[in-house]
N, C-alpha and C positions, 0 to 999 in steps of 0.2 A: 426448339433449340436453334440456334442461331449457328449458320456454318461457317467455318473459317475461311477469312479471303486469304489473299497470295499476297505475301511478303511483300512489296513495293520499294524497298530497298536495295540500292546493288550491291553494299559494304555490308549490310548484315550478317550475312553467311559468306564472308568471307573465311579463306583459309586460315588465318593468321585466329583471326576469331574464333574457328570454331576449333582449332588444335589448341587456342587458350584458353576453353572451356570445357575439353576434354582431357587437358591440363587440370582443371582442379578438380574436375567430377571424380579423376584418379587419384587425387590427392586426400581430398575429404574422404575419401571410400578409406584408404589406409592409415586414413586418423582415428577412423570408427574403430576399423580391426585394433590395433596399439592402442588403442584408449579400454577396448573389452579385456584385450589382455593386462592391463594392467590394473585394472581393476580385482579381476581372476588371479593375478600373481600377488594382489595385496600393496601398491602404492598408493590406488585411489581409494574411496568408499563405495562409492555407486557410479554405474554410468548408462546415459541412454543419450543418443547418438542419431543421425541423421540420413545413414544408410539406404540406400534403397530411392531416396528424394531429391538426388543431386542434381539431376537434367531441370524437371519441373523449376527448383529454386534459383538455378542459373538462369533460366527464363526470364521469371519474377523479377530478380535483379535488373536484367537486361533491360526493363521499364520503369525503373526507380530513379528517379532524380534527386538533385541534393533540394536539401527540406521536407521531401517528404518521411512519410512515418513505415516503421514497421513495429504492429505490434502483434507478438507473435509467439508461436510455444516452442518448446526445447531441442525441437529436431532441426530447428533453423539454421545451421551452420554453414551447410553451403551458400546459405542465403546470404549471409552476412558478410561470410568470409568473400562472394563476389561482388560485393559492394567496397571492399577496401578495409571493412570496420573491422575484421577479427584474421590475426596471423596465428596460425598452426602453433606457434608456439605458446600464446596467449591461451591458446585451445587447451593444450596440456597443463600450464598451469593454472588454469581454471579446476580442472579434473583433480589436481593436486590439493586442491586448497591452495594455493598460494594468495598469502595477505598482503605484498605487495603490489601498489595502485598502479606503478611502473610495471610489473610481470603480470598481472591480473587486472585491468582498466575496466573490466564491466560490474566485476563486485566484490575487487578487494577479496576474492577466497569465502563471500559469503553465501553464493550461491551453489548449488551441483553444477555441473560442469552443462553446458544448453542455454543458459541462460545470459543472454547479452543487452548492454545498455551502452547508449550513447553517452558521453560523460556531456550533457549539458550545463553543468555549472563548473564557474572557473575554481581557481583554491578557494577561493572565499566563500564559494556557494553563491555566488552570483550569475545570471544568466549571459549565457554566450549566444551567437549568432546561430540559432535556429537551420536558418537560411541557408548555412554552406556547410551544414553536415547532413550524410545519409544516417537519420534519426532511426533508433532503436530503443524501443520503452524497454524496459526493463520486464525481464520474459520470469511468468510464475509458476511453480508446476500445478496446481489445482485446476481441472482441466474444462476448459473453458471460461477460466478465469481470468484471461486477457481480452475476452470479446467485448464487454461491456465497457469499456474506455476506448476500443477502438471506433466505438459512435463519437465519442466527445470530440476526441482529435480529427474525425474529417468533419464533426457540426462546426468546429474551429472554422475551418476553413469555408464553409457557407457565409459562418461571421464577416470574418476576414472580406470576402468580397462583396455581402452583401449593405457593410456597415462602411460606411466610409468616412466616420469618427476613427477609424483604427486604420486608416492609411499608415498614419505616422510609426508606427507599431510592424520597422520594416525587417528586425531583427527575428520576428515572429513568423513573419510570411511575405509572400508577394501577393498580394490582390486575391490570397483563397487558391492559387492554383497548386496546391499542394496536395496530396492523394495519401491515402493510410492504406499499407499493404496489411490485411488483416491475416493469419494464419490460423490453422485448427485442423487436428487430426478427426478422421471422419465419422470414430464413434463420439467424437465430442461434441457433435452437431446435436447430440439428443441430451442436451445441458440445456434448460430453459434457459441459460445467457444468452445464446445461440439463438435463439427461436425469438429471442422480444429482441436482440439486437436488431437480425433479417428485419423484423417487421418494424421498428424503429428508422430503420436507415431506410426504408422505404416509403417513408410515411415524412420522416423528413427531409429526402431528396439529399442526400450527402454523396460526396466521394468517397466511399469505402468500397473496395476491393478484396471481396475475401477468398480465398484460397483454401480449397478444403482437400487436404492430402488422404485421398482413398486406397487404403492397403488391404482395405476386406475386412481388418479386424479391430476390437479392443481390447488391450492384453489377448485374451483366447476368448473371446467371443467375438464371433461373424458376424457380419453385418447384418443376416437375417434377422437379427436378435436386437438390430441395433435399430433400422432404420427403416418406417416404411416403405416399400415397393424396391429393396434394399436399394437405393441410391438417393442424397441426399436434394441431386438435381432435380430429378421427378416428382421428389417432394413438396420442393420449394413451386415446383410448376404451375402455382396460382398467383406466385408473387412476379410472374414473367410479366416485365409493362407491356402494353401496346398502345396501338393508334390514339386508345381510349381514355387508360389507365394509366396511370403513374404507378412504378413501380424498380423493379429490379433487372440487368440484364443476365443473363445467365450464359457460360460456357460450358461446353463439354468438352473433357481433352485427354488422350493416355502420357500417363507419367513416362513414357519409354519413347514418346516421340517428338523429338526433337525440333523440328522444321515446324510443326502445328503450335507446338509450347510457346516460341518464340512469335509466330503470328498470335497466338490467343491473348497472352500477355501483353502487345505493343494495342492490338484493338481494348484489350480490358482496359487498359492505362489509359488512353484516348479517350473513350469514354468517359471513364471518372474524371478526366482530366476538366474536359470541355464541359460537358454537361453536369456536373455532378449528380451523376446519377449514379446507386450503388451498385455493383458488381457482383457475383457469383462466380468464381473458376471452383468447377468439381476437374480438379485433378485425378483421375481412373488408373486402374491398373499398375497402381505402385506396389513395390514390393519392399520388406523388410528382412533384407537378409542373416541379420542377427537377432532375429525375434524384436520384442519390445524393450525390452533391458539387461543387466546384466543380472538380474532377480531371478534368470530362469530361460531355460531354452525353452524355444517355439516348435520343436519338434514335440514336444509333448503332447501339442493340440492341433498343430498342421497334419494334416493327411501326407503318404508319401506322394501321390499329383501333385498335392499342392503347392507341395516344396520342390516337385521338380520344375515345375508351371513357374511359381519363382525364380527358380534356376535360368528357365529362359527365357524370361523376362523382362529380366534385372534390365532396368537402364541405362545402364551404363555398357552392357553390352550389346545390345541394341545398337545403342552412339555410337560404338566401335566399328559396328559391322554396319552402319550405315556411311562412315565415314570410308570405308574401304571400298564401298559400291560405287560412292559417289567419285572416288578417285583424290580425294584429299588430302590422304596418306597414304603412305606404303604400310606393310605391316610392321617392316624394321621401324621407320620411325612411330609407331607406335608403341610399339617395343620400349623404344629409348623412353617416350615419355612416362610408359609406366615405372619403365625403374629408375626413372627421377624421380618420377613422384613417391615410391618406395622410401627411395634417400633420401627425401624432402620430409616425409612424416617423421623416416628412423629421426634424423637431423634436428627435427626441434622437437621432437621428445625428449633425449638426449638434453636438450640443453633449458629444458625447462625441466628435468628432475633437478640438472646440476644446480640451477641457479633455487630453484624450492630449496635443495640440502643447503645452500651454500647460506641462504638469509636466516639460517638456523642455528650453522656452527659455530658463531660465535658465542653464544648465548650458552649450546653447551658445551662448549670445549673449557670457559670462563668457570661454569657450576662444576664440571670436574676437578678443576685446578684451584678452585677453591672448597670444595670438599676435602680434596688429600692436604691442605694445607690446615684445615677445623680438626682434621681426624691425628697430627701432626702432632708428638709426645701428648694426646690427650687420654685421660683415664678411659674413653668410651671409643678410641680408637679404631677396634674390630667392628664395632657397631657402625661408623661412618665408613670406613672403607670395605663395607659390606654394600651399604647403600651407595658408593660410587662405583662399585665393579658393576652393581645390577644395570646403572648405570649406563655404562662405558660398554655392555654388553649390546646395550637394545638395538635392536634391528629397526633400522629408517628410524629413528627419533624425532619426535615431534614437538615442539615447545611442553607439550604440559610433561610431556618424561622430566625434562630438565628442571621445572618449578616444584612438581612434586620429589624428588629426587631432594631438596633445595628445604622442603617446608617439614619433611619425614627428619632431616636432620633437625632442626630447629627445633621439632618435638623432643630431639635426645639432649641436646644441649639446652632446654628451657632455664633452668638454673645456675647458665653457667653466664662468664663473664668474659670470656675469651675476646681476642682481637677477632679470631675465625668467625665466632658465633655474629660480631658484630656488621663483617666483612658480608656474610651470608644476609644478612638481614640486608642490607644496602640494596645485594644484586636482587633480591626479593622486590624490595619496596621497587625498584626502578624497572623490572619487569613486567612487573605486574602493571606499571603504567601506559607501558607498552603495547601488551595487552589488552588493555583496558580500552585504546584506542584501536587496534586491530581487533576486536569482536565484539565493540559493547559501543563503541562509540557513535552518533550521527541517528538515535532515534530523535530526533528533533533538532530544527535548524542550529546550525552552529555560526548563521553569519551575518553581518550586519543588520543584515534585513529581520532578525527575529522578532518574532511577538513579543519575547522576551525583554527587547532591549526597547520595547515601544517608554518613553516616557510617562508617566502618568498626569493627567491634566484632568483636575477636577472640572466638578459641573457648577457652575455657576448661574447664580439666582436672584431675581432682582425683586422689587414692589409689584415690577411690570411682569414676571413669567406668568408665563398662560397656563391654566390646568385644562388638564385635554383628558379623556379616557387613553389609555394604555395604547388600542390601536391607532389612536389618532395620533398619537407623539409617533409612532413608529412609520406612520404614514408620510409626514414631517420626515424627519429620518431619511427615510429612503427616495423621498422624493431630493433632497439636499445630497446625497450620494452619488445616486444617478446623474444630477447635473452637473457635479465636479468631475467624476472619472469615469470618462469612456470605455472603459475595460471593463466596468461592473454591470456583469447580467443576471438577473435572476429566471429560473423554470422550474416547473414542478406541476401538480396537477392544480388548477384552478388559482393559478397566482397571475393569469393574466386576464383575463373579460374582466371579472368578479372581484379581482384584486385579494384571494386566497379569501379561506373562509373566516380566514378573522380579521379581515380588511386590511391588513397590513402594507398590503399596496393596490388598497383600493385607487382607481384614476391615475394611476402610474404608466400603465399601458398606452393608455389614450393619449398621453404626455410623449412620454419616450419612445413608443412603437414597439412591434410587434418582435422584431429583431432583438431586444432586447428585455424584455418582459414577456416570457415567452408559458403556454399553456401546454402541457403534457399528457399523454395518456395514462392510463392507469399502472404504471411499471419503477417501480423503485427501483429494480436492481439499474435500468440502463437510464433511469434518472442522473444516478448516483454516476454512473458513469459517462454520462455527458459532462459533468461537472468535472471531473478526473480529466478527461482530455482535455477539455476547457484550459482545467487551469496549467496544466504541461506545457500550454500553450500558449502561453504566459498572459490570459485573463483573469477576471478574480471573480468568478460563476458563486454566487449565493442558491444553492440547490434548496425546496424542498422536499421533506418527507411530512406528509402532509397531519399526520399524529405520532408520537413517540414510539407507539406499539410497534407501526410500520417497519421501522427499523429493519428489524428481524428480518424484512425482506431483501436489505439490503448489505444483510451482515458479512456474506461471506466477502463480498466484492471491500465493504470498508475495510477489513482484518485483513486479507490475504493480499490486497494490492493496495491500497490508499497507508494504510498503515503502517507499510513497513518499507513504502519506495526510498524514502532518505535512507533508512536505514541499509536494506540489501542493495544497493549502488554506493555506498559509503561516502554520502552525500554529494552523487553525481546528477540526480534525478530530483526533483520535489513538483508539489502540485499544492498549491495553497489552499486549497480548497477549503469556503466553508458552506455547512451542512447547517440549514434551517430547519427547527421542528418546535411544537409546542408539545408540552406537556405536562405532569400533574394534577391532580384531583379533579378530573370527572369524573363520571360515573358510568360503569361497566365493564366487562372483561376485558374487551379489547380497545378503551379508550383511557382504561386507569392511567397508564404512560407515566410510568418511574423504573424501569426497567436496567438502575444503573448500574447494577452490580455485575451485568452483565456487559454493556459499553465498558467498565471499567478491567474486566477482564480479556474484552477483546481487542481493544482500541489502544493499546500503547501504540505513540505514533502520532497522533490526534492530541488536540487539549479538546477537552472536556466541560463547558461554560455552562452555571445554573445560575443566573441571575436571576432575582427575584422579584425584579418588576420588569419594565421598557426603558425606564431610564436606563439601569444597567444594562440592559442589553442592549443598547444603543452606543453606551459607552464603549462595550464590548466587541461592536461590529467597527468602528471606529481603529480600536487596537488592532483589532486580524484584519485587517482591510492592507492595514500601511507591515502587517508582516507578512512572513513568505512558510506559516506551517498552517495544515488542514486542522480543524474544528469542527466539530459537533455542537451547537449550542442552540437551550432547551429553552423554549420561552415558557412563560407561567400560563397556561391554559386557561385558566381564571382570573389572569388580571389584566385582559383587553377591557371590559369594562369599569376599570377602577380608573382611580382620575390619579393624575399625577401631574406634579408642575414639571412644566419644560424648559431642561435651562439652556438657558442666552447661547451658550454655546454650543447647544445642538450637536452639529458638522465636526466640531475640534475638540471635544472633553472624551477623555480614555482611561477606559479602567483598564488597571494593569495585570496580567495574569499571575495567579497564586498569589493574591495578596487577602485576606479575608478582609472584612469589615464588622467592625464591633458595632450592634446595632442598637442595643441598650446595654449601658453599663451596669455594674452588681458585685453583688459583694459575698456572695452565699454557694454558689451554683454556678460552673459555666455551662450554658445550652449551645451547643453545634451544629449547626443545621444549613440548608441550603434549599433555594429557591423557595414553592409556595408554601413550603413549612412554616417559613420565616411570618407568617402573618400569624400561623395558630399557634406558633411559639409565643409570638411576644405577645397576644392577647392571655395565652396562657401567663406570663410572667406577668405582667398585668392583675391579673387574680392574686398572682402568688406573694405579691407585694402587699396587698389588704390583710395578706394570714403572716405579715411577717415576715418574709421571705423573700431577698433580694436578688434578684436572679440578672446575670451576666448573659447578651445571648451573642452569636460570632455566628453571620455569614459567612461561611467559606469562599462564596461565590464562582472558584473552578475548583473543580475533581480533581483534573489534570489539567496543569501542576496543583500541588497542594501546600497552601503554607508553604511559600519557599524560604519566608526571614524566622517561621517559628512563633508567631507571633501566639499562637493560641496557649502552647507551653505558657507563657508567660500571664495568661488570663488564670488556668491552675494554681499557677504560684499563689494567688490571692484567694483565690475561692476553696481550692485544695480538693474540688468536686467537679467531678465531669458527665454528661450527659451530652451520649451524640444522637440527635432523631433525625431519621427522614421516613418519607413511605416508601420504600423497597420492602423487598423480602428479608427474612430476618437473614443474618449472615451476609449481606451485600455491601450497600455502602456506609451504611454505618460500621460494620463491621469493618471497614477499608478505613473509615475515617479513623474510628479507634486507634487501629494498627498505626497508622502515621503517627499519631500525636502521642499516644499512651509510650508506644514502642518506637518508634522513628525520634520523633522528641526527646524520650526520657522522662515524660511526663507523670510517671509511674512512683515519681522521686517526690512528688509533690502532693498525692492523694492521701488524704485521710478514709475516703470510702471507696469500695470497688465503682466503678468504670462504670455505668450502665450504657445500653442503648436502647432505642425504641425504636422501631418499625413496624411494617404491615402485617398482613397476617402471612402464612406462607402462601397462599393462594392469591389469586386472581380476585379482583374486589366484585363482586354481585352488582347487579345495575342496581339502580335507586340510591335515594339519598341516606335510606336505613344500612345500607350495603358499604355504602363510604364509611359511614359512621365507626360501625362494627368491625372493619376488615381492615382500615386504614387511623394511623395514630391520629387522634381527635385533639383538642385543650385538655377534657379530663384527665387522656392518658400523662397529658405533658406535666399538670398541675400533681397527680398524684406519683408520677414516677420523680419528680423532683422534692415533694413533700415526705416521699417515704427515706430518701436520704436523710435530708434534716432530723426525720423524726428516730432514725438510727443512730445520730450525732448526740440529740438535744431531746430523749425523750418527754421529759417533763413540759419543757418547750413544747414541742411540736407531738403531742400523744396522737396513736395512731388513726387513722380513720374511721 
């Protein structure tokens, strides 16, 4: 372990400084308490709180500059709040839900109350200046779920100084000297995020700074239970660099002591700073004076030592009684400033209930006064001023009292004709829009920049287009990419020597360098997570996962954080990110890769791209390049070696998202499909044309979105028959596709025969090419699930098989 030198500073430990850091250690401490009680007394839902951490994260702070990152878990508040970025009042109305962006800036009321975000985009969803804010990603509670993008955001910064194509790119960074404050509670360290970050950031020499807050426990399990040799620093004790190795510098420091916190911090920070090399603070000896949440007291599972050993501690007392030794308070004024800081907490409590109640009662003071005016000489009278009394009763009332209150009436009056009923219906529909943008809004870009608003530019083809196999166009492709926009990098395992295993960018390396075309170790989740800070950081990182299966590896990190950042900042945060993968009909368990039904239930957040050749997905890369939302998109496993013409416009032709493409027209049958189905479809329909049989087929081309103009309903109308295939498991995305069209559509208005779908088996497909056959929708399946409709239509016609 490396020992702490002597502060070099003569202003550091000044008085004024360190009474205005015992200033808030007291303040945050009585935000904790008032925030448990109110929880306990029923204003909030849940709360966990930051107690017991104040010293350590004033530290922290203490070496944070503007542009750098904190990404971080839920106990952060001291952290933030001494950086400037979060007022006690803001605190509460977090805790409250409150949905306004003004009383609530970090998530609009969509988060639990812990959880803070820089607002880097302006109204429009546009990016702001980086550079001159103390940056906060947007905090998740799944735990150790923000370590893995805290590699992206300081590999940023490697970028940044080591790329000098991205000077210009000054709203992002200065030259890389920027630092990611990473944070994590000390049972969280035995979260493999944790363990492939450490060795991630090691391996690739980053400024990341992580700080690991040690209180002994998780929930009510001890460390012994938690952590080899119970401490996370002794652990890591192979990853300590020396003379030799490259590697990690590590700290040891007690959360209770003050003067060492503040040296550990300003050397940690230096460090990362200058060198980038990555950090370790095991913060020691913290205590958690309210247990872990408001779920439950830690008396339960502390020993009474334990909790008196807590007792004396705590750091904050400690602080007290260091400050009194050293002679830089009296106890009077200490005195004073704890009982400001008392009336500082009571004080924007206080006024962050008033202002929560107050953005409420219009809404229900209006639904009262318009119920007693419905209920008003009407025959059902009692019945509506029944439901306003229950009403006008409720304790702390919340938006949905007032709507349901509003929609129970509506039910009584359904037949009626009234001014009242009509009146109600108004405040209904315009409520509920209100709503609608206060908890539902901002899962996808809403601003200039969207995918959505990308134009569509077809591909164009001359005498002269080249036909190239699949990877070769795509080689093409990326290599025209690359040379236009300095911000596109691609990593992943084997996408730089080798140029990925299906050459996609084969010689692209050797081109554009190693800085950008970069090769990975074997680790999906902090793959995925390089790409996440990457793109935060305002790059436009094309990550692989090197087969569709993989995924899985990288699931939680896409769902719990990639997925829902526009959304839980209320579109203050985004990361563009797109996610390379191939997949589709090979052969074996874990290379089958159609696994949509699954992406499609985890990933709202994400679009979702099966393009069925290279062209399309070329066109596709084209689109999300020039938008600002993350992607998923699945190339066809089997059609690197198929040939395809390349058109003229390579660099500028873009498919547009959720628009399908009719591949063959027909008159009998519509087939639904996407990606490599699309070839054993329309061979299929090809047969089925010899027996009579006219078949209609419809690339969807994305998942998400789907059909956004409807276009498929209108293929129904003609055919009057629908069939949706792919190779997932039964109930996935066929059954998703159904849903949209059948039910989303209306498409249900148009059918003469039931709906089918086809898919795979329920299982995992067997290797070989007998295994594909059998486990995965073939031609036959396609030819005879489409021939058994007709022959239910037109038996004479088409008798059965």
């Amino acid at each position: 372990m490396i020992a702490n030198e002597q502060l070099r500073s003569t202003d550091i430990l000044s008085r004024e400084k360190i009474l205005s850091d015992y200033r808030l250690a007291c303040e945050s401490r009585q935000v904790s308490l008032l925030g448990r009680r109110d929880v306990m007394g029923g204003r909030a839902k849940f709360g966990i709180f930051g107690d017991g951490k104040e010293l350590a994260q004033i530290a922290a702070a203490r070496a944070f500059d503007r542009g750098d990152f904190r990404s971080g878990y839920y106990r952060d508040q001291t952290f933030v709040a001494a950086l400037g970025e979060l007022s006690w009042q803001e605190f509460f109305a977090q805790l409250y839900a409150h949905t306004d962006l003004e009383a609530e800036p970090n998530t609009g009321g969509r988060s639990m109350n812990g959880h803070y975000a820089t607002r880097w985009l302006d109204e429009q969803g546009l990016w702001r200046n980086q550079t001159e804010l103390y940056n906060s990603v947007c905090d998740i509670s799944p735990t150790a779920g923000q370590i893995p993008r805290s590699l992206g955001l300081a590999y940023a910064s490697k970028l940044f100084r080591e790329n000098p194509d991205l000077n210009d790119l000054t709203n992002f960074s200065h030259h890389g000297n920027e630092i990611v404050f990473a944070t994590i509670g000390d049972a969280s360290t035995s979260q493999g995020m944790f363990w492939e970050t450490m060795n991630a950031a090691g391996v690739l020499q980053v400024p990341l700074l992580m700080s690991v807050w040690d209180d002994g426990y998780g929930i009510s399990v001890p460390i012994e239970y938690q952590t080899i040799k119970g401490s996370i620093s002794k652990a890591l004790a192979g990853f300590q660099r020396d003379s030799e190795d490259k590697g990690l510098e590590i700290f040891t420091v007690k959360g209770w002591d003050y003067v060492a916190l503040l040296e550990t911090y300003q050397q940690a920070a230096h460090i990362c700073r200058t060198e980038h090399v990555p950090v370790l603070v095991h913060v020691q000896e913290l205590t958690q004076p309210q247990g872990h949440s408001t779920s439950g007291s830690h008396e339960r599972y502390k020993s009474k030592d334990r909790l008196a050993w807590e007792a004396e501690q705590d750091c904050n007392r400690i602080f007290r009684l260091w400050i009194l030794e050293n002679g830089y308070a009296t106890n009077e004024e200490l005195e004073t400033i704890e009982a400001k800081a008392k009336q500082t907490a009571k004080e924007a409590r206080l006024a962050a209930w008033s202002s929560f109640q107050e953005s409420m009662k219009g809404d229900f003071e209006e639904a009262l006064d318009l119920l007693q005016k419905a209920a008003r000489h009407h025959a059902k009278s009692a019945e509506l001023m029944a439901i306003r009394e229950e009403l006008r009763k409720t304790f702390t009332p919340l938006r949905r009292d007032a709507v349901a209150a509003v929609r129970k009436a509506l039910r009584i009056l359904r037949a009626d004709t009234s001014a009242g009923r009509q009146q109600l219906k108004v405040w209904l529909e315009r409520t509920n829009a209100e709503n609608d943008d206060r908890f539902n809004s901002h899962l996808y870009s809403e601003s200039p920049d969207s995918p959505m608003l990308v134009e569509s530019v077809p591909a164009q083809f001359t005498d002269d287009s080249s036909l190239l196999d699949g990877y070769q166009l795509l080689q093409h492709y990326f290599d025209s990419l690359f040379a236009r926009d300095p911000r596109v990098v691609a990593l992943g395992e084997d996408v730089g020597q080798i140029g990925d295993v299906n050459q996609g960018f084969a010689g692209l390396q050797e081109k554009y360098g190693e800085i950008r075309i970069t090769d990975t170790g074997i680790r999906e989740t902090t793959i995925i997570g390089q790409g996440i800070g990457l793109a935060m950081r305002g790059l436009r990182p094309i990550v692989e996962i090197q087969y569709f299966d993989y995924v899985y590896y990288t699931l939680a990190t896409l769902t719990d954080d990639l997925a829902t950042l526009l959304y839980r900042t209320k579109g203050g945060q985004k990361a563009p990110l797109i996610i390379r993968t191939r997949g589709h009909r090979l052969e074996g368990i874990w290379h089958s890769g159609s696994p949509l039904g699954a992406m499609l239930g985890s990933l709202r957040g994400l679009h979702v791209l099966v393009p069925r050749n290279m062209t399309q997905a070329a066109g596709f890369y084209n689109t999300l390049i020039k938008g600002d939302d993350p992607a998923l998109l699945i190339e066809s496993l089997n059609g690197y070696r198929l040939k395809e013409l390349v058109p003229d416009n390579l660099a500028e032709f873009c498919v547009p998202l959720g628009v399908p493409e009719t591949i063959r027209f027909g008159s009998d049958v519509t087939v639904v499909t996407y990606g490599s189905m699309c070839r054993i479809v329309m061979e299929a329909a090809n047969q089925l044309a010899q027996m009579g049989i006219n078949t209609e087929v419809i690339d969807v081309q994305t998942l998400i979105p789907f059909d956004v103009h409807h276009t498929i309903v209108e293929s129904i109308k003609r055919t009057n028959r629908v069939v949706f295939a792919d190779e997932d498991v039964p109930g996935g995305a066929s059954a998703y596709m159904m849903q949209q069209v059948v039910e989303g559509q209306n498409a249900y208005r148009y059918l003469d025969s039931a709906p089918r779908t086809i898919s795979a088996k329920a299982h995992r497909p067997p290797y070989g090419s007998d295994g594909d056959y059998f486990s995965k929708p073939n031609v036959d399946d396609i030819i005879e699930t489409v021939y058994a409709l007709m022959s239910e239509a037109e038996p004479n016609r088409y008798p059965k098989i």
